[in-house]
C-alpha atoms as one frame of an Amber mdcrd trajectory, in Angstrom:
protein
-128.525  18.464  74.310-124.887  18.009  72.039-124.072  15.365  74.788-127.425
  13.152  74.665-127.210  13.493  71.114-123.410  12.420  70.815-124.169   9.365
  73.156-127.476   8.482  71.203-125.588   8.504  67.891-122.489   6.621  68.754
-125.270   4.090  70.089-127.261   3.500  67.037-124.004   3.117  64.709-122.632
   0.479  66.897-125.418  -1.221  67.161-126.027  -0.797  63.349-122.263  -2.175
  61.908-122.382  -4.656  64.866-125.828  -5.825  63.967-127.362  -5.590  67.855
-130.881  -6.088  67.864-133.107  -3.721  69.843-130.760  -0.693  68.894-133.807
   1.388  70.090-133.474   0.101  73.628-130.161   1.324  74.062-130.621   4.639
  72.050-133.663   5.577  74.578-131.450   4.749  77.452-128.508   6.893  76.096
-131.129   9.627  76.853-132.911   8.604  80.293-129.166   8.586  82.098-128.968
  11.064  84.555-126.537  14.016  83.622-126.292  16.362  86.435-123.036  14.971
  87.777-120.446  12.792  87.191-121.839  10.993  89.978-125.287  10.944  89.293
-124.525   9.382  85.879-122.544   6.909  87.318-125.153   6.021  89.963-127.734
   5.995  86.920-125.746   3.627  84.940-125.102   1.397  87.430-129.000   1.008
  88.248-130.149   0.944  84.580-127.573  -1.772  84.246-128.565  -3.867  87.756
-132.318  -3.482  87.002-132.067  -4.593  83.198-129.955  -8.025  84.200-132.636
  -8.796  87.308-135.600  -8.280  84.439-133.902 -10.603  82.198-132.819 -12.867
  84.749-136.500 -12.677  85.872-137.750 -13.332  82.342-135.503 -15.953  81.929
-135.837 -18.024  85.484-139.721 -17.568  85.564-140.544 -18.481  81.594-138.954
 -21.567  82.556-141.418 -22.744  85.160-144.071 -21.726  82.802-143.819 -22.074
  79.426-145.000 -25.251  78.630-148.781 -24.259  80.320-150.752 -21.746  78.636
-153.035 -20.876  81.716-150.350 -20.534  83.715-148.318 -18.340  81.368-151.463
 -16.397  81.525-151.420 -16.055  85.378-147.767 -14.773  85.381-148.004 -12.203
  83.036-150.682 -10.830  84.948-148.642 -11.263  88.740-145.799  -9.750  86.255
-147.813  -6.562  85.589-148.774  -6.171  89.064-145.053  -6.489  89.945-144.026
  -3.659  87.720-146.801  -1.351  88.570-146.040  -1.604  92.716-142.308  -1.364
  92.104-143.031   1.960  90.108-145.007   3.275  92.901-142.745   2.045  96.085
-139.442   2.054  94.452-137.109   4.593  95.534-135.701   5.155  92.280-137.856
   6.278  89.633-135.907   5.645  86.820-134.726   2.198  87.538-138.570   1.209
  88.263-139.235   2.712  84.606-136.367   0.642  83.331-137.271  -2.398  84.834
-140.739  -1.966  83.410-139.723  -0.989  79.635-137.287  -4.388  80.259-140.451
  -6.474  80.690-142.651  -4.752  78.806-140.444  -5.542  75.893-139.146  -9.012
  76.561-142.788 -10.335  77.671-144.007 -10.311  74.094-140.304 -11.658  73.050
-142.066 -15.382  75.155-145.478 -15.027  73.326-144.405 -15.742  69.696-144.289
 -19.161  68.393-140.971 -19.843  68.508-138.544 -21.724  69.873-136.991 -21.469
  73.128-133.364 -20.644  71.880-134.990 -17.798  70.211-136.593 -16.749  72.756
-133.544 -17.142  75.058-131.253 -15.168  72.471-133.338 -12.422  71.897-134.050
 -11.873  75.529-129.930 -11.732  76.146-129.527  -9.374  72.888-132.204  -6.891
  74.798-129.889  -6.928  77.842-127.037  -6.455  75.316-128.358  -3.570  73.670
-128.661  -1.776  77.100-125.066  -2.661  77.990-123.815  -0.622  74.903-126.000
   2.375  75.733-125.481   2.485  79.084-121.087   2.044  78.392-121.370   4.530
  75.655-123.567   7.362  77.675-121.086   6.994  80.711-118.120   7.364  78.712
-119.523  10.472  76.598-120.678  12.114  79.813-117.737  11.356  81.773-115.729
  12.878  79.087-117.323  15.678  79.259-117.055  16.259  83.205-113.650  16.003
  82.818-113.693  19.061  79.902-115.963  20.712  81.695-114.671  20.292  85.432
-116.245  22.343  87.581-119.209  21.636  89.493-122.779  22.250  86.835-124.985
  22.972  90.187-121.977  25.804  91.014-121.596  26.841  86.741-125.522  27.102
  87.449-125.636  29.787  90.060-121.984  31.791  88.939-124.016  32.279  85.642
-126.900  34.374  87.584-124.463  36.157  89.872-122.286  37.010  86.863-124.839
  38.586  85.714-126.276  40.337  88.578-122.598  41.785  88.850-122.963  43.287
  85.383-125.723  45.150  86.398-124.297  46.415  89.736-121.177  47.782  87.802
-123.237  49.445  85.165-125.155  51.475  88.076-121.937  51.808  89.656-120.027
  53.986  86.829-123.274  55.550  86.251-124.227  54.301  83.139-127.214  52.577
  82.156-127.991  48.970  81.475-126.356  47.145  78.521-128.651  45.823  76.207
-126.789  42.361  76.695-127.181  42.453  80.619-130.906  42.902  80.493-131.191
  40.620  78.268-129.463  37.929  80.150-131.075  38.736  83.377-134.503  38.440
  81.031-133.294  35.125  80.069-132.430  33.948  83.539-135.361  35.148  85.219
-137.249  33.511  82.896-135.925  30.062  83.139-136.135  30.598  87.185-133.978
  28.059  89.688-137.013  24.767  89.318-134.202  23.068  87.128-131.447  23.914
  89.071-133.201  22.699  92.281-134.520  19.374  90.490-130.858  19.279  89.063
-129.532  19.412  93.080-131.770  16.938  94.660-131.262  14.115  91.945-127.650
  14.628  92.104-126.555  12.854  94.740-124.754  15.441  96.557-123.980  14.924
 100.491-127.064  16.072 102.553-125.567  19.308 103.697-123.923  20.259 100.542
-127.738  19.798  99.115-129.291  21.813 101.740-126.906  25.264 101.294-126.916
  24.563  97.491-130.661  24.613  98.027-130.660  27.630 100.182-128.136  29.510
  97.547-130.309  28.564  94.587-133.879  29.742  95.832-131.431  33.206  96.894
-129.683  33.933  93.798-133.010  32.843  92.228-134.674  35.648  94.145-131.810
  37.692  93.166-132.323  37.444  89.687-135.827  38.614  89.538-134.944  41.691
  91.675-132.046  43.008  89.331-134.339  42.237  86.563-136.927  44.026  87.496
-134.313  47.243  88.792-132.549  47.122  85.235-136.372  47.663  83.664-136.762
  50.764  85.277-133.661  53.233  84.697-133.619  54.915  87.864-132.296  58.207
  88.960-128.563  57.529  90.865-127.660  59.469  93.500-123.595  59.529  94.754
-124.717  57.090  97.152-126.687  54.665  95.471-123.924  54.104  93.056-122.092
  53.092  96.289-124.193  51.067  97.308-124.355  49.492  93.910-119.745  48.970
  93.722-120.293  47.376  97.104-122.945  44.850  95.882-120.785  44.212  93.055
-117.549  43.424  94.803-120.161  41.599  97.321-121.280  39.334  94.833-118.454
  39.081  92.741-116.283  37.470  96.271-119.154  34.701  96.672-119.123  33.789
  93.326-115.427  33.407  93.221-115.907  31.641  96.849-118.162  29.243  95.295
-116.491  28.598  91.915-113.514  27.628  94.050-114.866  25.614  96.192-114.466
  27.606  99.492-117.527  28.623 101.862-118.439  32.412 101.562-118.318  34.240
 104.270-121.013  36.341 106.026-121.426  39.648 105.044-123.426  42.904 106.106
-123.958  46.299 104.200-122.993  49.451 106.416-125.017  51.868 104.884-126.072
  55.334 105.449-129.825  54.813 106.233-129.847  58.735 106.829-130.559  59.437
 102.951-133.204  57.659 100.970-131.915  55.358  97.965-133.860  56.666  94.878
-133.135  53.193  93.658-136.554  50.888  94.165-135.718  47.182  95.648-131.843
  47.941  95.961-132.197  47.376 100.286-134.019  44.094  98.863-131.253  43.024
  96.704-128.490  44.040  99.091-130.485  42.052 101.875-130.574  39.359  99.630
-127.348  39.181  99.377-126.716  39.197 103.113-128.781  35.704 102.985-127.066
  34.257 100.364-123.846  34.460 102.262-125.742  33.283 105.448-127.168  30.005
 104.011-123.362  28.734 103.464-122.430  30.610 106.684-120.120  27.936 108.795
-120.814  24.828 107.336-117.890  23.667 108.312-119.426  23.148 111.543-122.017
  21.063 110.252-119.745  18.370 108.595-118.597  16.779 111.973-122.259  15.878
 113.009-123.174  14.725 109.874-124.543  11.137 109.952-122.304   8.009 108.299
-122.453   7.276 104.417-124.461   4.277 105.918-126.977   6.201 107.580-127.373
   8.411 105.124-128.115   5.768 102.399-132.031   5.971 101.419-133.830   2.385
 101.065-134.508   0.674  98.142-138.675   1.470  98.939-140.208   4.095 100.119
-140.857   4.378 104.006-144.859   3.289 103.273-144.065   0.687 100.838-146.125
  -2.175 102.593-148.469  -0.194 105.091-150.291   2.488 102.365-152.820   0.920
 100.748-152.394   3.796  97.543-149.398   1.599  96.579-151.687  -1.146  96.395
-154.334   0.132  94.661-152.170   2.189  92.227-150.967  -1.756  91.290-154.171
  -3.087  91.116-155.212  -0.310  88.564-151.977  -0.699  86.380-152.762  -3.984
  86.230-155.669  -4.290  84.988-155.437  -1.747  82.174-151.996  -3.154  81.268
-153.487  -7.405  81.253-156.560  -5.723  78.923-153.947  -4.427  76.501-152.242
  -7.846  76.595-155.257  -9.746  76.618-156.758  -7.504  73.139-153.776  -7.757
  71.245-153.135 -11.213  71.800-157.066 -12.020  71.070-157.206 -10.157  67.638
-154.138 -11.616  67.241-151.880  -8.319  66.301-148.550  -8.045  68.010-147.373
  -5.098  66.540-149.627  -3.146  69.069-147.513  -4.319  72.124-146.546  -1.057
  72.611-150.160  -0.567  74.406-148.208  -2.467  77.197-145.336  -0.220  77.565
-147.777   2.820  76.872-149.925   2.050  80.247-146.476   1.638  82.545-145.074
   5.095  81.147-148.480   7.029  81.690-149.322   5.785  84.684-149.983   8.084
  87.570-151.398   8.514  91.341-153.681  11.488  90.515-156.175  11.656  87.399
-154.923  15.076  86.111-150.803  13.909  85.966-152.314  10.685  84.482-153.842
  12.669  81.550-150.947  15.528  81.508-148.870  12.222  80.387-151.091  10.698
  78.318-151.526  14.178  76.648-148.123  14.332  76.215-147.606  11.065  75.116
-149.780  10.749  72.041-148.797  14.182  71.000-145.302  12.574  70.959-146.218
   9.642  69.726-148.444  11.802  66.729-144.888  13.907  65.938-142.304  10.953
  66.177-144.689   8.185  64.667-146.796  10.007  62.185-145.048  13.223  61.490
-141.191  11.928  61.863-141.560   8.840  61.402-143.928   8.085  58.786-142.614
  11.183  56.895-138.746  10.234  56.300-140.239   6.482  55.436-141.942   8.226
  52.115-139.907  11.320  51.605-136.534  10.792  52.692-135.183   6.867  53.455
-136.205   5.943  49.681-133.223   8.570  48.844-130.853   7.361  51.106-128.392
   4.484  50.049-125.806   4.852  53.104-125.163   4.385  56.605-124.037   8.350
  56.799-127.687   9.735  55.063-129.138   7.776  57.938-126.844   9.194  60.262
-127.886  12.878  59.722-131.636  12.026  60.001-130.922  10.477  62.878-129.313
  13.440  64.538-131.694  15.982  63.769-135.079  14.377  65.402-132.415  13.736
  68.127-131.271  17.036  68.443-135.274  18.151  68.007-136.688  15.032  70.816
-133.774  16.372  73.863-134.006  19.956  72.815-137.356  19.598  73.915-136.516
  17.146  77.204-133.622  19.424  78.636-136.367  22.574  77.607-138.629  22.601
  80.366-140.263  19.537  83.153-143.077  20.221  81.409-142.322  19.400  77.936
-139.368  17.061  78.740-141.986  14.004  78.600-142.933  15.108  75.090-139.372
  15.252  73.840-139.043  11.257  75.238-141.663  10.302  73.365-140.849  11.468
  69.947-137.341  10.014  70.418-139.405   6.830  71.280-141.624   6.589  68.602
-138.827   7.496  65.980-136.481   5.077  67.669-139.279   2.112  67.574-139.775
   2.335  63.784-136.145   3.200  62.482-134.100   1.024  65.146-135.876  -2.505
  64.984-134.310  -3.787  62.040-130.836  -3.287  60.725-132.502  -1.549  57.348
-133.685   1.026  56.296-137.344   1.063  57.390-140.243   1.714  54.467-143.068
  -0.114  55.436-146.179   2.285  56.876-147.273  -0.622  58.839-144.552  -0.904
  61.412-145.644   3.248  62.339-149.167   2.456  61.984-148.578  -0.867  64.627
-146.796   1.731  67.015-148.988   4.588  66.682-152.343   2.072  67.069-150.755
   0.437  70.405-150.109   3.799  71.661-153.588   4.659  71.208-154.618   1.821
  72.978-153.233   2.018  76.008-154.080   5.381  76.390-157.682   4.391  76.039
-157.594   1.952  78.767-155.298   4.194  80.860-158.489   6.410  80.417-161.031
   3.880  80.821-159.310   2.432  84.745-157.642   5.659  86.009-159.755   8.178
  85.291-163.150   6.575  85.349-163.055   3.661  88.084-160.632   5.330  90.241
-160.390   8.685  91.012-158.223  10.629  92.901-158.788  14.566  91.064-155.028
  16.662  91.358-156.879  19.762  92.889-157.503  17.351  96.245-154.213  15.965
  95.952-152.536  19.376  95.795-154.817  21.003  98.426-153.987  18.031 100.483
-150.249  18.064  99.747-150.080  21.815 100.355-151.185  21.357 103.572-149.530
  18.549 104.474-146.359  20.912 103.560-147.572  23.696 106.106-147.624  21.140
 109.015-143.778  20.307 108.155-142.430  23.488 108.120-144.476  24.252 111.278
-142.726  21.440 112.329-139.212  22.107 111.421-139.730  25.724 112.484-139.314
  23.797 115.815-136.293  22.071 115.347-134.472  20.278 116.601-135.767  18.864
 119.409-133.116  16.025 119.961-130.473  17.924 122.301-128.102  15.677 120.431
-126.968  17.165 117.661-125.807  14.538 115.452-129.490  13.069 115.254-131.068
  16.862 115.291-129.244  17.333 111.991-130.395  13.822 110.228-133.930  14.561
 111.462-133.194  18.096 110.083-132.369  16.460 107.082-135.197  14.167 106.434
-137.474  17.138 107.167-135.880  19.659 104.524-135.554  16.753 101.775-139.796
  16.177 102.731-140.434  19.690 102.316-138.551  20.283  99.021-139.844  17.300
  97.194-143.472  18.495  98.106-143.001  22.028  96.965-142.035  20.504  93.897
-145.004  18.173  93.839-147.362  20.874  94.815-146.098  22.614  91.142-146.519
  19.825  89.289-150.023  19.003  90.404-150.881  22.453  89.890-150.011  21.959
  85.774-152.206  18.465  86.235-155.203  20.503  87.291-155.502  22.121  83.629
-155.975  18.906  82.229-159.022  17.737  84.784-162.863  18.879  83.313-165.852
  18.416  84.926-168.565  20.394  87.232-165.904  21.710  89.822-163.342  22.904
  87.032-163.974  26.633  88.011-163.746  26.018  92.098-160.551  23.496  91.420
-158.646  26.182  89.259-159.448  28.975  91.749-158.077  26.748  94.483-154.759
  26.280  92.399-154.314  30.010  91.659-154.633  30.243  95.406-151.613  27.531
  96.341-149.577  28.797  93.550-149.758  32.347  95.023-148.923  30.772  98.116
-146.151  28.965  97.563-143.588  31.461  96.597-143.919  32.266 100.591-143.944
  29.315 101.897-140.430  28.548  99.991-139.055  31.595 101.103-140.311  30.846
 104.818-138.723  27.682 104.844-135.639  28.703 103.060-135.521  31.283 105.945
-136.089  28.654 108.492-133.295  26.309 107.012-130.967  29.422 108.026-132.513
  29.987 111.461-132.189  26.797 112.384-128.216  27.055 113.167-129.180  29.558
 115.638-131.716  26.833 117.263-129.323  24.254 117.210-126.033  26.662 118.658
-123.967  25.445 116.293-120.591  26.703 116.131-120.069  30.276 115.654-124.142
  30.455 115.954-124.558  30.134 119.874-126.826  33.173 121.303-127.182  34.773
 124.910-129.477  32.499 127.289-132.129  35.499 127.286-132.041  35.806 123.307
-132.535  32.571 122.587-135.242  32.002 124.674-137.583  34.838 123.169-135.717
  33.111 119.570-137.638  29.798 120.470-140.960  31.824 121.661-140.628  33.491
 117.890-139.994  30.327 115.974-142.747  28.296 118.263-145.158  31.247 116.839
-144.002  30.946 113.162-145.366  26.917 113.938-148.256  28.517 115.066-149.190
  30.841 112.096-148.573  28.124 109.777-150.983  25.472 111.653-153.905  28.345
 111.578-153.448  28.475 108.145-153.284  24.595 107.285-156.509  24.580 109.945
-158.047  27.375 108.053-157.901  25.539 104.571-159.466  22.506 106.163-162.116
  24.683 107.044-161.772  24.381 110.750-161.155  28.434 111.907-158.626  29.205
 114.587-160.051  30.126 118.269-157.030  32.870 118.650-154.859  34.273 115.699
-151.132  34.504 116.026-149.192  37.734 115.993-145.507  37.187 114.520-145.004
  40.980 114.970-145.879  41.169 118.170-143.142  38.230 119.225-140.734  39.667
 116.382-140.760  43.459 118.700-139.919  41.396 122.264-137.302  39.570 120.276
-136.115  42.838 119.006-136.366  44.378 122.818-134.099  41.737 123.888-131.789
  42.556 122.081-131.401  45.906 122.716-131.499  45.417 126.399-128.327  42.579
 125.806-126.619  44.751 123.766-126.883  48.074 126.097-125.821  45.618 129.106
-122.863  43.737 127.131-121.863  46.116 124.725-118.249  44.597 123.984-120.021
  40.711 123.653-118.394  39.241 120.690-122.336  38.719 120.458-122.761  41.891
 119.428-121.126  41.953 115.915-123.945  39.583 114.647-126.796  41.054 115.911
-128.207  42.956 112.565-127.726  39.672 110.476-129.390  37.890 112.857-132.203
  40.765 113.286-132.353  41.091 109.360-133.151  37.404 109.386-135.772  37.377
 111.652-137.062  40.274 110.425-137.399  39.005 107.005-138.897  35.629 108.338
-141.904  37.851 110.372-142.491  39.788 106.773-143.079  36.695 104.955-145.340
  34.573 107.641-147.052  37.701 108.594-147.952  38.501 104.769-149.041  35.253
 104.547-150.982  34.655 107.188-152.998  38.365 105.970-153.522  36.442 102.946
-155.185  33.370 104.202-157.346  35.834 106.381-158.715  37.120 103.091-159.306
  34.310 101.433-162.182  32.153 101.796-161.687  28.599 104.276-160.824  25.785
 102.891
């Protein structure tokens, strides 16, 4: 929050003593920049910067063809809409699809006044400007700060929750009870939970395997978190034992965090404990086991590194893989278009530009799924209400007429910057909110280099914000329709069938392209978890007939998708056994009945994608069943080779395994009671 508001600020005063037009464009940029690593921000300038010079150069190379021809000015504006709606939905990158479309959607009304062409030209090259300076000044500020901070955030993320899950392991060590500052950190973590840390990994550009342990080590310590919380709630009775068990998990997890924050891999490790006496601690095997995974997901990934594919190979697309062969894409264009060309074509007809922002409204709200749609547009004109009406409108009567300087301006610029990414960095569902009170502030205060008094330049924004959503409305939700409690039944699904499928992997016996199919599949799976929880908030916002079924079919996926995480977080571990990786090769005999297992964990999770289809399964899996003759083989192994250097992995490989039957069989007991589809 200090840094977007430090970038957004030295933004707006350059722009004001240098007299930049379109100060707002580069002070709403100075917030969109990706900060989760130095990397990532550099990556994110670079495409904020590429997409804003091909918009202008596209404004300025297309204009000239046709300017001079009314109808066909008409007809490109239009194609020009399309355009931005298809790139939106195909383009790999989000946020340089949104920045190509706030580029156009503010230099298209730039070609519709009557003026000259020089003007015209000039102001389309000051937009481009403006976008420069916020994009410089945001990389500096955050690179500045990477170098104060320098560590790793993604590793600062994680040494924060074991930090504090070592506080409360040395507490129960010594015998004492909880400090009222542990619990309340653990409170405080717990609450927050690992979906920002996750979202934080996967947009940061991080090497594919890095991602996938980081991954792994966040949904664990996650996990973690809620355990100790919930142990440091209940002041339980110690026993001489427990409180060793409780200085081992300490110096446990204090050696993987100090592994992590210095960059080395942690190594495996395995509590030795006397399972003769009962802990009178609840969840402390949990936590220790845990533990034991958190280690494992890191375990020799060394090994990994000299399979892993080129920087070449590795390099996504610029679209995605179904850019010109799903027909969604398509029709997601056609219906951005036409709500976007009926804002265009009203405001131009009643002849009111000041409502242009109707345009930029419909290409910032639109969404595949009616419920998202709305969850945006809800979002949007409560932002809109705050930072036009509220903000906005309120300093123009009650504080701007008092201010005579450059510095009064300055600290009301601050604080509804400091209030707009408070609530962006907050929570994903309230970030959209905090954009669009920076927005609407920005529109009104950061057009002209004065300060701005007239109502009507809030009243323009607020009216073309109402506007669009209207038509958004009127096209998405009531021509088209594609309800979010079908999309997220359909995505959930879809999600069972991969990690079926990578339960099977690999299936390539060479193991440079098992691990980038390996890849691909985990990077699938995680975005659609993620998807799966943000459909579920759209659902709220969808009324109608089937409200009641659609909200008792989200509670159901949301209860189910804790498991499924965990049962592919699991998986991502097994899968070094599958693939005999180095240091992870098992007996012949093992990992045969190993495969048999994972082929039935496929199983159990294609019955239960069949069963919410509504098709039932002829015979019903047993992962217990396969987990016991996994477990028999390797007792026989061991009492035939007891000396196997084998042998000293066995109970982290059984406590995986074990772990992995818990989960799929508790889930497949829950589909059973539940109704089909």
């Amino acid at each position: 929050m200090v840094r977007m508001t430090i970038a957004a600020t030295l933004v707006m005063l350059v722009c004001m003593a240098f007299h930049v037009p379109f100060a707002f464009q580069g002070a709403i940029y100075a917030l969109m920049i990706s900060r989760e690593s130095s990397r990532a921000t550099l990556q994110s300038a670079a495409a904020l910067f590429l997409v804003t010079l091909v918009g202008a150069g596209y404004l300025l190379l297309s204009m000239s063809f046709v300017i001079n021809s009314p109808p066909l000015h008409f007809l490109w504006v239009v194609g020009s809409f399309f355009f931005l709606f298809y790139a939106i939905s195909t383009l790999t990158n989000y946020t340089a699809s949104v920045a190509l479309a706030i580029v156009l959607a503010v230099g298209i009304p730039l070609w519709d006044r009557h003026v000259s062409s020089e003007t015209s030209v000039e102001d389309t090259l000051w937009l481009c400007w403006s976008v420069v300076i916020g994009v410089a000044i945001t990389t500096g500020v955050e690179l500045m700060f990477t170098r104060l901070r320098g560590r790793d955030e993604i590793v600062l993320l994680i040494a924060e929750r074991l930090a504090a899950v070592q506080d409360l392991c040395t507490c129960y060590a010594e015998g004492r009870s909880v400090e009222p500052g542990v619990g309340k950190t653990l409170i405080r973590l717990g609450t927050l939970g690992t979906s920002l840390l996750r979202r934080t990994l996967r947009r940061s550009g991080y090497s594919p395997q890095y991602s996938a342990d980081m991954g792994s080590v966040a949904v664990f310590v996650g996990r973690l978190v809620d355990l100790a919380t919930t142990v440091s709630q209940l002041s339980p009775e110690l026993s001489v034992s427990d409180r060793r068990r409780f200085r081992n998990l300490g110096s446990t997890v204090a050696i993987i965090r100090d592994d992590l924050m210095n960059g080395r891999t942690p190594h495996l490790v395995q509590f030795d404990n006397d399972r003769e006496s009962a802990s009178l601690v609840p969840l402390l095997g949990e936590i220790e086991h845990t533990v034991t995974l958190i280690s494992q997901a890191f375990a020799d990934s060394q090994s990994v590194q000299a399979y892993l594919p080129s920087p070449d190979d590795a390099r996504g697309g610029l679209f995605v893989p179904d850019a010109f062969v799903n027909p969604e894409h398509l029709q997601f264009a056609l219906k951005g278009c036409l709500a976007s060309t009926s804002c265009y074509v009203i405001y131009n007809a009643i002849a009111w530009p000041g409502i242009s922002t109707a345009v930029t409204t419909c290409l910032l709200t639109a969404l595949s799924t009616i419920g998202s749609s709305r969850q945006k547009q809800v979002l949007r004109i409560t932002g809109a209400i705050v930072g036009g009406f509220l903000i906005g409108m309120g300093s123009q009567m009650f504080v701007l007429p008092y201010v005579d300087s450059i510095a009064g301006f300055t600290v009301l610029f601050v604080a509804v910057t400091v209030f707009s990414s408070w609530f962006m960095t907050s929570s994903p569902r309230l970030s959209y909110f905090g954009i669009q009170v920076a927005l609407a502030f920005y529109l009104i205060n950061l057009s002209e280099f004065k300060m701005q008094t007239s109502l009507s330049v809030a009243r323009d924004r607020v009216v073309g914000i109402l506007l669009g959503l209207f038509l958004m409305w009127l096209v998405f939700d009531q021509l088209w329709g594609a309800p979010a409690a079908i999309q997220m039944r359909k995505t959930f699904i879809s999600n069972l069938r991969l990690v079926a499928e990578f339960a099977r992997e690999p299936v390539s016996k060479d193991l440079k392209t098992a691990i980038a199919r390996s890849f691909a599949l985990r990077e699938t799976i995680s975005t659609n978890l993620d998807k799966v929880r943000s459909i579920a908030d759209a659902v709220l916002f969808e009324f109608g007939p089937s409200r009641e079924q659609d909200l008792a079919l989200r509670d159901r996926i949301r209860n189910r998708q804790p498991s499924v995480r965990m049962l592919f977080i699991l998986q991502n571990a097994a899968w070094k056994y599958r693939a005999r990786l180095s240091g992870f090769e098992l007996p012949e005999t093992i990992a045969t009945e190993q495969r048999e297992f994972d082929n039935e964990v496929a199983r159990v999770l294609s019955s239960i994608a069949d069963r919410m289809e509504g098709r039932l399964p002829t015979e019903e899996p047993s992962l217990d069943n396969r987990f016991v003759r996994l477990e028999r083989s390797i007792e026989r192994y061991s009492a035939a080779s007891p000396q196997d250097g084998f042998d000293g992995r066995l109970p982290a490989f059984l406590a995986l395994y074990r772990r992995i039957a818990s989960v799929g069989t508790s889930l497949q007991q829950e589909m059973q009671s539940a109704p089909a589809g």
